[in-house]
C-alpha positions, -999 to 999 in steps of 0.1 A, spaced: -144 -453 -722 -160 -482 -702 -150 -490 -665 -134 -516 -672 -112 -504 -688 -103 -472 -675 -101 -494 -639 -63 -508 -651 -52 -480 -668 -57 -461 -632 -41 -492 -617 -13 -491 -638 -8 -455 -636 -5 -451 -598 17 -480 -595 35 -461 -615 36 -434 -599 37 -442 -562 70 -464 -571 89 -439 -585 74 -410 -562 84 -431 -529 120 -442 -550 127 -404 -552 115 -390 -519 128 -421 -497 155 -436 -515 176 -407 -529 160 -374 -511 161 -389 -476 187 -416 -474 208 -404 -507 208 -435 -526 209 -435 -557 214 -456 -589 250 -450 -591 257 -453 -556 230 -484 -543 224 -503 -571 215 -535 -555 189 -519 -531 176 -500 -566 173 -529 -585 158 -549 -557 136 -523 -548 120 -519 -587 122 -561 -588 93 -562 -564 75 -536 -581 82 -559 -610 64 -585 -591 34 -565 -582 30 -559 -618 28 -595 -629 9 -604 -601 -23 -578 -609 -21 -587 -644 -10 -617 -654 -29 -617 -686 -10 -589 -700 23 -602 -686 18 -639 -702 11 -621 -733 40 -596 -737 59 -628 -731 45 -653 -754 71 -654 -780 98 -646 -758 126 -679 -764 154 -687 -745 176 -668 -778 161 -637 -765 166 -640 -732 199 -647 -734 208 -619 -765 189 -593 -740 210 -604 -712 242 -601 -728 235 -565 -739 224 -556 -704 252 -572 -688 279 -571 -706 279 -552 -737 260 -517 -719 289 -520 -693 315 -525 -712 305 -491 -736 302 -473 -702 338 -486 -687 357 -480 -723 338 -444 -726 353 -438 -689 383 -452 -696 394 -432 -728 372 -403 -725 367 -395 -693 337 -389 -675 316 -355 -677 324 -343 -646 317 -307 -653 283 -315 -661 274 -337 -633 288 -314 -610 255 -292 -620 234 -325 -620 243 -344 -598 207 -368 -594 224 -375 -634 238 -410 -626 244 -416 -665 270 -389 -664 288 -414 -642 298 -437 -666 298 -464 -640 289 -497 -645 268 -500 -608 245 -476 -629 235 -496 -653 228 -527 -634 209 -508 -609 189 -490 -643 181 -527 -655 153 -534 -624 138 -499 -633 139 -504 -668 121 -534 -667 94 -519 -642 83 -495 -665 81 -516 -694 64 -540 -677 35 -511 -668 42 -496 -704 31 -531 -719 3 -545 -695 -13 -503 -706 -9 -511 -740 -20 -548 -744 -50 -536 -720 -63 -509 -750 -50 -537 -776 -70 -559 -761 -102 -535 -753 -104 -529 -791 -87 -494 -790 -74 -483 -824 -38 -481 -827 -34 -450 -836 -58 -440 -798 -32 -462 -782 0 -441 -797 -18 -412 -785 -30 -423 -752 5 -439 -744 26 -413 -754 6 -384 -739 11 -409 -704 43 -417 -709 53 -380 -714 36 -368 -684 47 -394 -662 86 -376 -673 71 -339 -664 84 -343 -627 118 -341 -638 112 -303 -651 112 -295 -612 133 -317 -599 166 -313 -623 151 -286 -644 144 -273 -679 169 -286 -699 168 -323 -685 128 -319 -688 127 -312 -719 157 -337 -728 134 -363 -709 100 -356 -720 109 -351 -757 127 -387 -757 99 -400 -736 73 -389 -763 93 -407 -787 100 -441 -771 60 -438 -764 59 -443 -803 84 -467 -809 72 -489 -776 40 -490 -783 48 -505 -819 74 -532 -803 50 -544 -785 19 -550 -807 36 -558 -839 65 -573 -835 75 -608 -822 87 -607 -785 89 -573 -792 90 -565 -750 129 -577 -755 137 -551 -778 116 -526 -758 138 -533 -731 173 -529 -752 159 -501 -766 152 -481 -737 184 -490 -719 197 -476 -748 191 -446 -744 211 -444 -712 238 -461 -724 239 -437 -756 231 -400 -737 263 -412 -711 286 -420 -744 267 -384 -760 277 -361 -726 312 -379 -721 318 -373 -760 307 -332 -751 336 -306 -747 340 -296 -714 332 -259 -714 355 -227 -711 360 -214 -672 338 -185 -679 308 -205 -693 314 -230 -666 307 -200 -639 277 -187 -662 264 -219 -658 274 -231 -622 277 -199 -607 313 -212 -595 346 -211 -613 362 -247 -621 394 -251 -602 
């Protein structure tokens, strides 16, 4: 693979990287603040990241943009800041949130069901499909087949998810990684064939948020036995 190309992928990639790896060990390891609990300083925090990314390749950016309107921009805002909300305040409301289970994970803030949680997901969302795309476009526009691209992407895009296996476990590893591998197919064909396709990226990966929250709240809360199999501490 030419230099030239393999120059932004490692670009890309340790932005990446360094912005989530600082997020976790800064932000919610050393001062506790999290999605659910600092979503302003989250979404500003991921914003400037944003920045960087348009900044060092603009090309890409303009691109992934193109055919965005001002329909789409305001259809994608809507769903991020009203609709996703509003699912997460009515699941809360008349289900309940899943306390059980994010009492064994608590770095879950989905499991919340609170609406700071999504607006503080929307800056990180947007971060990493502002990297997914500019990756992408950059093989796209290398001459990369599309089925490299898929492989290349997804293989990334899984890896980049492998942290979690050590830092919240097996279960939301592989619940992670195996979604991750998936939204590296469905991203990666957003954004090449279809029109403004970067919108729908976006919706679709705050999707999944949105959904797994509804999914867990929607889960019966275990017996008190399995609870202390699984917790090693008996619900009161």
């Amino acid at each position: 693979m030419d230099a030239s190309l393999v120059l932004p992928i490692v670009v890309l990639v340790l932005i990446s990287t360094v912005a989530r790896t600082f997020h976790h060990l800064v932000f919610e390891k050393q001062f506790h603040l999290r999605f659910a609990n600092a979503p302003w300083r989250s979404l500003i925090y991921f914003g400037l990241w944003s920045e960087a990314v348009i900044l060092l390749f603009p090309t890409q950016i303009h691109t992934l943009f193109a055919q965005v309107t001002p329909t789409h921009y305001l259809f994608l805002t809507f769903l991020l800041v009203v609709v996703f909300p509003t699912l997460y305040h009515v699941t809360r409301t008349h289900r309940g949130s899943p306390d059980w289970l994010a009492a064994l994970s608590p770095g879950q803030g989905m499991l919340t069901l609170g609406e700071r949680y999504i607006f503080a997901k929307i800056g990180d969302v947007v971060f990493q499909q502002l990297v997914a795309g500019a990756m992408i476009l950059t093989l796209a526009h290398a001459g990369i087949s599309y089925p490299v691209i898929v492989g290349v992407f997804v293989t990334l895009f899984s890896l980049a998810h492998l942290y979690i296996f050590r830092t919240n476990g097996l279960f939301w590893g592989l619940y992670y990684t195996t979604y991750a591998a998936l939204g590296g197919v469905a991203f990666t064909f957003l954004i090449i064939f279809v029109p403004a396709g970067i919108t729908y990226a976006i919706l679709l990966h705050m999707l999944f948020y949105v959904l797994s929250g509804v999914l867990f709240a929607a889960l019966p809360r275990p017996s008190r036995a399995v609870f202390h199999d699984l917790a090693g501490v008996t619900p009161a």
